[in-house]
Steps between C-alpha positions, in 0.01 A plus 500: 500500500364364802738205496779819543342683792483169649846393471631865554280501839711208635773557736788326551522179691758386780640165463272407825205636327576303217573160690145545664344548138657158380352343851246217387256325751538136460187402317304330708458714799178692569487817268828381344457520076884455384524861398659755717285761355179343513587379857226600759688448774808719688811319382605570903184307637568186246599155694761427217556740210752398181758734383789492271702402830296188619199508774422698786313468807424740721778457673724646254357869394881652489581738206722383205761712661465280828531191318808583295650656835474161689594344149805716521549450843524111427770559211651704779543236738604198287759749341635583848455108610703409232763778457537382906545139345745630273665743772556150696678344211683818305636595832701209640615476107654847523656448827615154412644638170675801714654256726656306207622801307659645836657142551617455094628830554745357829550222244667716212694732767619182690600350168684803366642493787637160489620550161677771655711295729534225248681770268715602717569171621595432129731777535674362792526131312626663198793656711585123642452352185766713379708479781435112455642541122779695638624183718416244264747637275776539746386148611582403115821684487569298792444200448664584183821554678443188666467283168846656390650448862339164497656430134866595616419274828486217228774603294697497797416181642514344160857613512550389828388108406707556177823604740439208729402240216873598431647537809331103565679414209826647612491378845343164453783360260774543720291417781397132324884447493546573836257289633622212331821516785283573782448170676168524671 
């Protein structure tokens, strides 16, 4: 019954409170027995006191708060050293990859663009290509006419060395007797 007034009596401990409990002096000093409750001395007033945290001197007498404040403050400032490291490198990327997007974009409109023209210079060379076709068969015809005007050229003149094979042979005969009385 007594153990259950005692432990009803307690009151509840702060984490501070409870971090000074768990302070051991460092066996060895003057009044210092290993055991926080046993300890004769002020934990305050120890040279170097042991803690679930490390030592202490009396330099350091902050509050648990205080300590994870400045250990907060810490994570604080790497976080913003590097998110500034970061910032240095993300940055540039972004405007580097803005730059190239803006200039694939000219790319793709300058391209359409040239497939533009090149379509409807394809329209323009289809037209002559036609017109082309167009000639090169009167061109054929042409030179079609030309074979058959060429042929009747040859027929002719074939008649014509045919007419004066025989005219040769009508004129030379009489000629050859005629020459026979010619003195010189």
């Amino acid at each position: 019954m007594s153990d259950e007034v005692v432990h009803k009596t307690k009151k509840i401990k702060n984490v501070r409170d409870i971090i000074i409990e768990s302070i051991e002096c460092e066996p060895g000093i003057e009044g210092c027995t290993g055991d926080p409750d046993t300890c004769p001395n002020d934990p305050n007033r120890c040279d170097k006191k042991l803690s679930m945290f490390g030592y202490y001197d009396d330099t350091i007498k902050d509050s648990v708060e205080h300590v994870l404040s400045e250990s907060l403050n810490e994570l604080t400032k790497t976080f913003t050293a590097s998110t500034r490291r970061w910032e240095m490198i993300v940055f540039p990327a972004m405007f580097a990859f803005i730059i190239l997007a803006a200039y694939g974009f000219f790319l793709i409109y300058s391209l359409t663009e040239d497939v533009g023209s090149i379509a409807s210079e394809m329209k323009s060379i289809n037209h002559t290509m036609q017109a082309v076709v167009v000639n090169m068969e009167r061109q054929t015809l042409t030179i079609q006419e030309m074979n058959g005007y060429v042929r009747n050229m040859s027929i002719s003149a074939n008649k014509m060395s045919h007419d004066i094979a025989v005219l040769n042979n009508s004129v030379s005969r009489p000629m050859q007797f005629m020459n026979s009385y010619t003195p010189w």
